[in-house]
N, C-alpha and C positions, 0 to 999 in steps of 0.2 A: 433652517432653524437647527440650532447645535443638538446635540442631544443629555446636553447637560441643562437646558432649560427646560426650566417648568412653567404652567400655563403660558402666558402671549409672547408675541415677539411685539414687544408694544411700538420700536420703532416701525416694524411693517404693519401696523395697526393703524399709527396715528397718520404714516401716508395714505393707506385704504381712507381713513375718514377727509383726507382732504384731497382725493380724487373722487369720491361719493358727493361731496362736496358742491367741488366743481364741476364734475358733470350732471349734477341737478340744475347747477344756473346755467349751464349751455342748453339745458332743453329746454328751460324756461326760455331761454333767449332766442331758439330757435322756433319753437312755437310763438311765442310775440309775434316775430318778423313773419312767420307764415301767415297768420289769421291778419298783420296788417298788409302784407302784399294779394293774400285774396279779398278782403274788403275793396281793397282800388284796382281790383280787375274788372274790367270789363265782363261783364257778361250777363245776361237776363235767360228768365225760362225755367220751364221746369228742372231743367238738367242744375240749375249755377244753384234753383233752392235748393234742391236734394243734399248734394254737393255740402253745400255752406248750410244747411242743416246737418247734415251728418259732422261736417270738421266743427262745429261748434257746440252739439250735442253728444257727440261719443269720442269724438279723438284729441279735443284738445282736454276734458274732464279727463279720458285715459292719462294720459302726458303729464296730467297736477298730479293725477296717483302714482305713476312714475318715480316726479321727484319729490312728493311728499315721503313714497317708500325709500329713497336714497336718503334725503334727509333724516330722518326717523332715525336708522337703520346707522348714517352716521351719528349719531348724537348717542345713540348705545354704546356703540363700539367704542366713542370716543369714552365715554364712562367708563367702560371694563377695562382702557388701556388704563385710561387714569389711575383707576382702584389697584390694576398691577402693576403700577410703576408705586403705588403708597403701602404695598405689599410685599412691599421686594425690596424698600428704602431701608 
């Protein structure tokens, strides 16, 4: 960032929000494929409930708060670039 600018670098902003972006739909897409490659696994018993209890009660819920927090997070950032690029017009 030069030092003759004041507040954003809104180009380096509005890539932040579309790598925020996109790396919320890789986890979403990475979790999908997880929870449907352990649904058609084999496996019975106490160990596969605990297991597919825990990945469907605390770690794919973790993973939506993940890219709910990425999304969020870009839909801010993309505002503020906005407002300084209408600030700066």
């Amino acid at each position: 960032m030069s030092a003759n600018i004041q507040g954003m670098d809104t180009e380096a902003a509005f890539n932040l929000v579309r790598l925020m972006t996109n790396d919320a739909d890789q986890i979403d897409t990475l979790s999908r494929g997880l929870t449907v490659t352990l649904q058609n696994t084999t496996w019975f018993g106490n160990d596969a409930n605990t297991f597919r209890g825990d990945w469907d009660g605390q770690y794919v819920p973790t993973l939506q708060q993940i890219t709910n927090a990425l999304r969020e997070n870009a839909t801010t950032l993309q505002r503020q670039a906005e407002d300084q690029v209408a600030a700066s017009s």
